[in-house]
KELOPA-937784 format. One record per atom (N, C-alpha, C, CB): atom name; residue in three letters; residue number from 1; x, y, z. Coordinates in Angstrom, 1 decimal, always signed. Glycine has a CB too. Layout:
% residues N
  atom  rest   nr      xx      yy      zz
    CA   ALA  NUM       X       Y       Z
...
END
This chain:
% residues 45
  atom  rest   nr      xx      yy      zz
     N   UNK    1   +94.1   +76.1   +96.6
    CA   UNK    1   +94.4   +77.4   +97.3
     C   UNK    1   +95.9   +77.5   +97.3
    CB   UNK    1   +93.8   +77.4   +98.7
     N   UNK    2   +96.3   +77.0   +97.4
    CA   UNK    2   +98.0   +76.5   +97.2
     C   UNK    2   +98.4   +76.9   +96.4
    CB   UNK    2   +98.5   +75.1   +97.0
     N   UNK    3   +97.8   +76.2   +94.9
    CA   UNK    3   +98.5   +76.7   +93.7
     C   UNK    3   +98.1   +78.0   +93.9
    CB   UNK    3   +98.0   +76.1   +92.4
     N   UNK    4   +97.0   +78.6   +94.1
    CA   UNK    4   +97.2   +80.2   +93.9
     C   UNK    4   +98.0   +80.6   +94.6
    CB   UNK    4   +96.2   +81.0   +94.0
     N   UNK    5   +98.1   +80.6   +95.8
    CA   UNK    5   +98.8   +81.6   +96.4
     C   UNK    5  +100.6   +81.2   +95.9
    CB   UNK    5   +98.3   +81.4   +98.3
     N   UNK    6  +101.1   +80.2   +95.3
    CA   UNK    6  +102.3   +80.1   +94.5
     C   UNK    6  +102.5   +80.8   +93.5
    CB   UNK    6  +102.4   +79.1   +94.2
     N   UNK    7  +101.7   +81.0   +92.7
    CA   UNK    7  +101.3   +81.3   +92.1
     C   UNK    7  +101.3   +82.9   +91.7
    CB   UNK    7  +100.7   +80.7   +92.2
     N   UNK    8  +100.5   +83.7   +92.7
    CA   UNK    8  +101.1   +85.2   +93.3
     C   UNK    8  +102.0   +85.6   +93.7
    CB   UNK    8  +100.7   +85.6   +94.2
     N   UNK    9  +102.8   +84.3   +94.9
    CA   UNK    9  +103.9   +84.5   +95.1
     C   UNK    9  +105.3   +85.2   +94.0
    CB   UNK    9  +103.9   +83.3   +95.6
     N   UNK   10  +104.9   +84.3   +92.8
    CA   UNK   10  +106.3   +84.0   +91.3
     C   UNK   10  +105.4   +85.0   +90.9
    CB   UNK   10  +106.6   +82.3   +90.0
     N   UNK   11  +103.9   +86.0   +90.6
    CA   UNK   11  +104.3   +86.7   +89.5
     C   UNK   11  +103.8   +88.3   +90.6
    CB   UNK   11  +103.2   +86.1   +87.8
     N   UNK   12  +104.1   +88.3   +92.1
    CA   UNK   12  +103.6   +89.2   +93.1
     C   UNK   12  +102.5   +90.2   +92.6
    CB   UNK   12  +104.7   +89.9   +93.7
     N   UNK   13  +101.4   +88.9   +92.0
    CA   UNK   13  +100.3   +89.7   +92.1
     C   UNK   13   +99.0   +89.3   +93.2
    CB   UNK   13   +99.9   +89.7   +90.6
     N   UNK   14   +98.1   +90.0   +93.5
    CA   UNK   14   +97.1   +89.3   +94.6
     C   UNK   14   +97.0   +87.7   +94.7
    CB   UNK   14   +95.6   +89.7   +94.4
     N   UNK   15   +96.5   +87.6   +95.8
    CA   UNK   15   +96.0   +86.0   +95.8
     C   UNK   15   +94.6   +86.3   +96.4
    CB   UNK   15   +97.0   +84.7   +97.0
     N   UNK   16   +94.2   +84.8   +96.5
    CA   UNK   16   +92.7   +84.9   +96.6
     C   UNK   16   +91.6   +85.9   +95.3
    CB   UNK   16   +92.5   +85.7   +98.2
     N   UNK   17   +92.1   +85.4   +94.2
    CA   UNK   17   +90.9   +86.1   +93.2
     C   UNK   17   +90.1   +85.7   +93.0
    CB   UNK   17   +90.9   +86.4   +92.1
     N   UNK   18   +90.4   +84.1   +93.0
    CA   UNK   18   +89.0   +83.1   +92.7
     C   UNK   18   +87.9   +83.1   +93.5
    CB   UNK   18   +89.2   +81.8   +92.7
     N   UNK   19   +89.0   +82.9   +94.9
    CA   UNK   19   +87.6   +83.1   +95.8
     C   UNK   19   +87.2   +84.9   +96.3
    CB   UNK   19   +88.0   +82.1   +97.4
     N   UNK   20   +87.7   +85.4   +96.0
    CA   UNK   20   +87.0   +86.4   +95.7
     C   UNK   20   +85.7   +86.3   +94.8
    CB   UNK   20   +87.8   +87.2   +95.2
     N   UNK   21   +86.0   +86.0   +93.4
    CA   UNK   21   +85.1   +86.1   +92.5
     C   UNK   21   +83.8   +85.0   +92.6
    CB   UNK   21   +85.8   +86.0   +91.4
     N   UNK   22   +84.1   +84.3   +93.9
    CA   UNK   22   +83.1   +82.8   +94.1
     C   UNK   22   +82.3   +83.7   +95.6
    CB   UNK   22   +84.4   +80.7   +94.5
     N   UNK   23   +82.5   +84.6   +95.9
    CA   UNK   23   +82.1   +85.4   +96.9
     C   UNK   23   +82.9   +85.3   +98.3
    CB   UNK   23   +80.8   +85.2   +97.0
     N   UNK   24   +83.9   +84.8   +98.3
    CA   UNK   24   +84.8   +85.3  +100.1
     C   UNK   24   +84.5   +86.6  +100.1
    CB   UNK   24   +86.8   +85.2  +100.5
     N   UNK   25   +84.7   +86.1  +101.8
    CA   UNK   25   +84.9   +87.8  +102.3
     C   UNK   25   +86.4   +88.2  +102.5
    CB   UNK   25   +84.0   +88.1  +103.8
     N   UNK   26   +87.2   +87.4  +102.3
    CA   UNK   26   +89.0   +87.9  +102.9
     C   UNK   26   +89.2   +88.8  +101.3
    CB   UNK   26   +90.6   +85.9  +103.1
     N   UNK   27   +89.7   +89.5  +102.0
    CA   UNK   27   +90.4   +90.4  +101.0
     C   UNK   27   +91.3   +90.3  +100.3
    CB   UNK   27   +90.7   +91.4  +101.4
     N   UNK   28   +91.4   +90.5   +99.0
    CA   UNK   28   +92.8   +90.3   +97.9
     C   UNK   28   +94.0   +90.9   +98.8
    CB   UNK   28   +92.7   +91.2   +96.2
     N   UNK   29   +94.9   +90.1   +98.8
    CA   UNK   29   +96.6   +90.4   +99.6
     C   UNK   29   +97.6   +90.0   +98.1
    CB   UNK   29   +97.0   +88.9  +101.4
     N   UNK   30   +98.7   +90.6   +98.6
    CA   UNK   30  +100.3   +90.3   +98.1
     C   UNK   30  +100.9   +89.8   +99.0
    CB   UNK   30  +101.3   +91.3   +97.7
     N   UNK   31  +101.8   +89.2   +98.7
    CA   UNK   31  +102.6   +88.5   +99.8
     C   UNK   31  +104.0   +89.4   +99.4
    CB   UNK   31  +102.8   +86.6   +99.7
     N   UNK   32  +104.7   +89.8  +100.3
    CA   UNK   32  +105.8   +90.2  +100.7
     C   UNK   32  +107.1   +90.0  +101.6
    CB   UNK   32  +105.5   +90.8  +101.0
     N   UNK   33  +108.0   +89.4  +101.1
    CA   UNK   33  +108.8   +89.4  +102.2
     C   UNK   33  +109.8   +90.4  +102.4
    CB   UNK   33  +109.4   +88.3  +102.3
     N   UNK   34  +109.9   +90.6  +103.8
    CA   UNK   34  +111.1   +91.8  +104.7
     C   UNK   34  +112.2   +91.5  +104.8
    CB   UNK   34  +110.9   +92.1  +106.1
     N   UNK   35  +112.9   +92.2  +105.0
    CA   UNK   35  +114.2   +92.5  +105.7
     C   UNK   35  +114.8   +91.1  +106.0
    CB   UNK   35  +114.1   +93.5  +107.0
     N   UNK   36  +114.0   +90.8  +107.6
    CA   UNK   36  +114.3   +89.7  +107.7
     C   UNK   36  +113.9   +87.8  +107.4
    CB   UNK   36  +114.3   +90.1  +108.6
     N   UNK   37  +113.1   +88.3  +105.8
    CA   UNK   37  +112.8   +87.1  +105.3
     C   UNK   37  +111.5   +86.4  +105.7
    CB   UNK   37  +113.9   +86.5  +105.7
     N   UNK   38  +111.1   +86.9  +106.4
    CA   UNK   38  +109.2   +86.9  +107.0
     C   UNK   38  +108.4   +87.3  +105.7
    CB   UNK   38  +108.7   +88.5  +108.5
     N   UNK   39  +107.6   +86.5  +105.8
    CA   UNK   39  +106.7   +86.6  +104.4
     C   UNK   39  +105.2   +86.8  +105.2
    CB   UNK   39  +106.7   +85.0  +103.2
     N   UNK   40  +105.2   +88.4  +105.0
    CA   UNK   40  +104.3   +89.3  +105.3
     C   UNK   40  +102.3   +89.3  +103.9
    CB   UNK   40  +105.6   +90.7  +105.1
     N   UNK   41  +101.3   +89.3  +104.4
    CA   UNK   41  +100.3   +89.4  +103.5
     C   UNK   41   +99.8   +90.9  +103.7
    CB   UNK   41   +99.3   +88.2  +103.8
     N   UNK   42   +99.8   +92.0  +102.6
    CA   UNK   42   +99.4   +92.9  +102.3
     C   UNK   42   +98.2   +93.2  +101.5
    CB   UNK   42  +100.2   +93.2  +102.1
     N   UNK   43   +97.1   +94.2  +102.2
    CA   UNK   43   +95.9   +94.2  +101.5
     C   UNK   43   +96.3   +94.6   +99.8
    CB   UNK   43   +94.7   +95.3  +102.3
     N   UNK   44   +95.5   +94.7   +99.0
    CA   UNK   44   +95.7   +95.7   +97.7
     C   UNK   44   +94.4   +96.1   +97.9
    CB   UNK   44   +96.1   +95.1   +95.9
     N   UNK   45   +94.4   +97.5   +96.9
    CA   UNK   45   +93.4   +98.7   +97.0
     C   UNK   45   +92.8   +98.0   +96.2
    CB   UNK   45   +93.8  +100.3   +96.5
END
């Protein structure tokens, strides 16, 4: 889970696809960081 979410991080695309595709229920996010450097998780459509 690590590696993915690093992974998203370097190319800011979703995380969690795998387990999406293995059936979770958490929703695909981006990670984002703000203004003040807070690394924020955002749904994607």
């Amino acid at each position: 889970m690590l590696q993915d979410i690093a992974g998203a991080l370097d190319s800011q695309t979703p995380v969690l696809l795998q387990h999406a595709a293995l059936g979770g229920v958490e929703a695909r996010c981006v990670g984002k960081v703000d203004d003040l450097g807070e690394l924020n998780w955002e749904p994607t459509a």
